[in-house]
C-alpha positions in Angstrom: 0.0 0.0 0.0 1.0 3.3 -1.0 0.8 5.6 2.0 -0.6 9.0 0.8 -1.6 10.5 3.6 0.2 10.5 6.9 -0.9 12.4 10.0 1.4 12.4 13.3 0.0 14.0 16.6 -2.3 15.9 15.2 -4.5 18.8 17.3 -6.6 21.4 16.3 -7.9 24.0 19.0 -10.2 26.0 18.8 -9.4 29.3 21.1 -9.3 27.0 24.3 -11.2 23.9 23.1 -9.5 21.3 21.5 -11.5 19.7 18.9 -9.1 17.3 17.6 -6.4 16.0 20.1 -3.3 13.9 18.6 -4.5 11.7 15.9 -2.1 9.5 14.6 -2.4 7.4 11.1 -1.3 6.2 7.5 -3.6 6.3 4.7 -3.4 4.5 1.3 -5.6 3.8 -1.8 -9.1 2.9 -0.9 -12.1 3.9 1.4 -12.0 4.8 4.8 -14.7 6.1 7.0 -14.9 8.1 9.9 -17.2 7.2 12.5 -18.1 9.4 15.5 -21.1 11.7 17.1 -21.4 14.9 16.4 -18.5 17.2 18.3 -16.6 14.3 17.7 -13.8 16.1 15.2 -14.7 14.5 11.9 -15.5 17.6 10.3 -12.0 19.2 11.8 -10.2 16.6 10.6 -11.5 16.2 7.1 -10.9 20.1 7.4 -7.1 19.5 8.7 -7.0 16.7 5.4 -8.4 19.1 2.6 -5.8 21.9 3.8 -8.8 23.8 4.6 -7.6 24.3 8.4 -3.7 24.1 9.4 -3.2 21.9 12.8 -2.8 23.1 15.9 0.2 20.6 17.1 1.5 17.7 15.2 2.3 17.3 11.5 0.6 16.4 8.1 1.9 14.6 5.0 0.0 14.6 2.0 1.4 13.0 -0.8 4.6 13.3 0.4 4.3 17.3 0.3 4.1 19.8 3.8 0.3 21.6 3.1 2.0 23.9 5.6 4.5 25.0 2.7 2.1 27.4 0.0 3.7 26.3 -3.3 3.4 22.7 -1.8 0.0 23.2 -0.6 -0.7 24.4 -4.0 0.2 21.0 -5.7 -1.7 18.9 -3.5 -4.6 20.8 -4.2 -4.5 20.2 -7.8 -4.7 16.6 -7.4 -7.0 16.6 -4.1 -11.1 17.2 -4.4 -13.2 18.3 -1.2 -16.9 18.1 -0.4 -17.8 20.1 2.8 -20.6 19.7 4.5 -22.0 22.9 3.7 -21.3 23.7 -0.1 -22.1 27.2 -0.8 -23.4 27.7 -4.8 -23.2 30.8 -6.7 -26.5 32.5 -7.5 -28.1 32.1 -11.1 -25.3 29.0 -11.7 -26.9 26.3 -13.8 -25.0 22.7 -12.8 -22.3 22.6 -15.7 -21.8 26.3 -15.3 -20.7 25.5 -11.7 -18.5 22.3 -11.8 -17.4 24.6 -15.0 -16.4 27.1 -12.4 -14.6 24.8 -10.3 -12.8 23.3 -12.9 -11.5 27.0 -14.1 -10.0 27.4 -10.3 -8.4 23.9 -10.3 -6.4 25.5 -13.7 -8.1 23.2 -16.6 -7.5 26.1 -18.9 -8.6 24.3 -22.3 -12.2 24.9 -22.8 -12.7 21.6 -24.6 -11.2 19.4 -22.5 -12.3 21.2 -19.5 -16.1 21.1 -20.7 -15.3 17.1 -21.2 -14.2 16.7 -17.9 -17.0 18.5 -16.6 -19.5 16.2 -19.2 -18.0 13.4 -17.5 -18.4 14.4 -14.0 -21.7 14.9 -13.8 -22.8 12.2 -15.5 -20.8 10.0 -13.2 -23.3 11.6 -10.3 -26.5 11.0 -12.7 -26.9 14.7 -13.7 -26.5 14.9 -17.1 -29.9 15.6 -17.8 -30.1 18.1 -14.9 -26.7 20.3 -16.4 -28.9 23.2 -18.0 -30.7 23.3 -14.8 -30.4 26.5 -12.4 -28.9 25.4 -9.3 -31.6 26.9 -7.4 -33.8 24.3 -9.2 -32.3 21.5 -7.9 -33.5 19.2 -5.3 -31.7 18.8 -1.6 -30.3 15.5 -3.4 -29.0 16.8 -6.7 -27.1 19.3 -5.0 -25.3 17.2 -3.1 -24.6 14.9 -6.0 -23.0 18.2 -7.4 -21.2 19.0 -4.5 -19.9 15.5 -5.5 -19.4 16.3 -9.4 -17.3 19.4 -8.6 -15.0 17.2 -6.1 -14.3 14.6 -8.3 -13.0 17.0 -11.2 -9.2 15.8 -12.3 -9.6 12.2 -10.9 -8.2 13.6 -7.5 -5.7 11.4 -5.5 -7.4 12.6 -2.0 -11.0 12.7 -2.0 -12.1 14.1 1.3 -15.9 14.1 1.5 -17.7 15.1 4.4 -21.4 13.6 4.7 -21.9 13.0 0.5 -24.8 10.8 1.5 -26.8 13.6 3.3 -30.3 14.0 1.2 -29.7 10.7 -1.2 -32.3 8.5 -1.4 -30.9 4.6 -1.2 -31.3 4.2 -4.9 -28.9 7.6 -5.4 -26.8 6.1 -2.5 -26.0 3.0 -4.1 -24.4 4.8 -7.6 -22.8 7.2 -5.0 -20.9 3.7 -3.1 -20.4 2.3 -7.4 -18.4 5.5 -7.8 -16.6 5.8 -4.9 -15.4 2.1 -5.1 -13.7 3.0 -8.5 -12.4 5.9 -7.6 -10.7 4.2 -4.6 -9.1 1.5 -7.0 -6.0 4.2 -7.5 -6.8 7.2 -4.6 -7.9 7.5 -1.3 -11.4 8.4 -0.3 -11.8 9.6 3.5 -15.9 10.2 4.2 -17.7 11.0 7.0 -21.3 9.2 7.3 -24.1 9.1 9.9 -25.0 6.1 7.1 -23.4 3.1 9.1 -24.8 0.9 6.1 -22.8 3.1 3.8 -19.8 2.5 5.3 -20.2 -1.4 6.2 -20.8 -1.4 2.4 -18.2 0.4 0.9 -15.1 1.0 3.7 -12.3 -1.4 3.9 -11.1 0.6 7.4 -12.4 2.2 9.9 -11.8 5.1 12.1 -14.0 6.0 15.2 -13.6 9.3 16.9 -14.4 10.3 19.7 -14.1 13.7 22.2 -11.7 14.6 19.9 -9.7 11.3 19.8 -9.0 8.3 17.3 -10.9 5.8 19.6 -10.6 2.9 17.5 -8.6 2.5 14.2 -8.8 -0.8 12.1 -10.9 -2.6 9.4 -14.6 -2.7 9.2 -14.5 -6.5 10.1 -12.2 -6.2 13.1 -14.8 -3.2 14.3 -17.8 -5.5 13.9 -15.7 -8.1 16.0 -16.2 -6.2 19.1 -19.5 -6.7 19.4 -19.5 -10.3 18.2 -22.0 -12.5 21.3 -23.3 -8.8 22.4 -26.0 -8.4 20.6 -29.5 -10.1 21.1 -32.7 -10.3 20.8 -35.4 -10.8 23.6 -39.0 -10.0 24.4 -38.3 -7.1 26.5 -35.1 -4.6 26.5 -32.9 -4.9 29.3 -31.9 -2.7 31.5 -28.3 -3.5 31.4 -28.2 -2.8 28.1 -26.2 0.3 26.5 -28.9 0.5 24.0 -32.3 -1.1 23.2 -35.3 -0.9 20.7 -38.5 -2.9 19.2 -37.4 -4.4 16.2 -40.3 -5.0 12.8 -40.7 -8.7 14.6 -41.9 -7.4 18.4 -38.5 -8.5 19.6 -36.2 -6.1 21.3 -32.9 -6.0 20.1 -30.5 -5.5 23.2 -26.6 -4.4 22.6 -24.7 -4.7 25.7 -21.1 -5.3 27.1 -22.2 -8.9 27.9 -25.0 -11.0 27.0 -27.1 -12.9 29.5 -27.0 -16.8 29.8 -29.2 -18.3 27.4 -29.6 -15.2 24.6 -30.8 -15.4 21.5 -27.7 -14.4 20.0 -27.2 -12.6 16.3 -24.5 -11.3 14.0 -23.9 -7.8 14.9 -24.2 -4.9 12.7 -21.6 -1.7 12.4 -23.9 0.0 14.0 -24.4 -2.1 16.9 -20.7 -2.1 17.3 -20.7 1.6 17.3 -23.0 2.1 19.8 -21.2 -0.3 22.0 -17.7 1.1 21.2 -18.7 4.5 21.6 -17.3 6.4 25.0 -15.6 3.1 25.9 -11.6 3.2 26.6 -9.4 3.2 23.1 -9.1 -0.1 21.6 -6.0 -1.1 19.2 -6.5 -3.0 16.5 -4.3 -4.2 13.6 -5.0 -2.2 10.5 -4.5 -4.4 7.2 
């Protein structure tokens, strides 16, 4: 694996809150998701990885360039693309006029093979029939799919995307994980979900956060692991349990740090395991 990203001891604070406090890892090709509520310091650190936000403390790598450095900072930028969560569109835009935009700042100076890129980009997100459209005509959805569109521009070696999913219904979500998969065969997608079947479905690793902290850092199936015989189902919740709710079949479904003698035992979910994980004390785990 070819590591492209590489954060040591990373912190970011905020006047005197520290939102992100020494995160450590190696990135490579492929997808990884970051798991965590909200204050947890996804958004800073997918902030800190687009070179949106210097660190406090600690240091960054991003293919093998210092972001801290401007004319370095500049070449990772060409070849890195960025979905925030909030992506602010210019007024009276149609949807090719504004990946068109984007594509103009990222330096693809030749209109025809700019306007192909940006032809190819869209329909990659399914809005090639929506690219006359006036921005403010678009659905929740189809703006986020163009938030998308404009990140993807230059088949980027980073793609940092914070919450893509947010306003896709499951049919739009399932193109969205068919084009990240690709993408990931040669670069490295970081995302940020409250979609735990997004991420079960399309991440190879895993990274939880958590006040600020990498709380857990391995694969998907490793996470899952931890709540392997922890999770079961029983006619009322129990009040042991670190989380509990009616399932479609009357049964409750009970996630706890130990099952009772006797449970009806079934295969966890990620999100079981995140509820379970979450708040408890950092757990290594071998990252393949």
């Amino acid at each position: 694996m070819t590591a492209t990203i590489e954060i040591d001891s990373v912190g970011r604070r905020y006047g005197s809150t520290w939102a992100l406090r020494e995160a450590s890892f190696t990135l490579g090709p492929g997808v990884t998701g970051l798991l965590g509520p909200n204050g947890a310091g996804k958004t800073t650190l997918l902030r800190v990885l687009a070179t949106a936000l210097p660190p406090t403390t600690g240091t960054v790598s991003l293919l093998g360039h210092d972001p801290a450095v401007p004319a370095q900072q500049t070449g990772i930028r060409r070849q890195l693309g960025y979905l925030p969560q909030e992506l602010g569109f210019p007024r009276g835009f149609t949807a090719f006029e504004f990946v068109d935009y984007v594509a103009v700042l990222k330096e693809w100076t030749q209109p025809d093979a700019r306007h192909e890129e940006v032809a190819r980009v869209l329909d990659a997100v399914g809005l090639t029939h929506s690219a006359a459209k006036r921005i403010r005509a678009l659905s929740g959805g189809q703006r986020r799919r163009l938030g998308l569109a404009q990140a993807l521009i230059g088949s980027p070696r980073i793609l940092v995307l914070d919450e893509p999913t947010t306003g896709l219904d499951p049919e739009q979500r399932a193109t969205l994980r068919a084009v990240l998969a690709e993408v990931a065969r040669e670069a490295v997608v970081v995302l940020s979900t409250h979609q735990t079947e997004d991420l079960a479905a399309l991440c190879e690793r895993v990274i939880l956060l958590d006040g600020g902290r990498v709380n857990y850092d391995g694969t998907v199936v490793d996470f899952v692991g931890q709540a392997a015989g922890r999770v079961w189902l029983a006619t009322e919740p129990d009040p042991r349990a670190r989380a509990s709710w009616r399932t479609g079949t009357g049964l409750y479904r009970n996630i706890a740090e130990q099952a009772p003698p006797g449970a009806e035992l079934v295969e966890p979910s990620l999100e079981d395991a995140y509820l379970l994980l979450r708040g408890a004390a950092p757990i290594q785990a071998a990252t393949r």
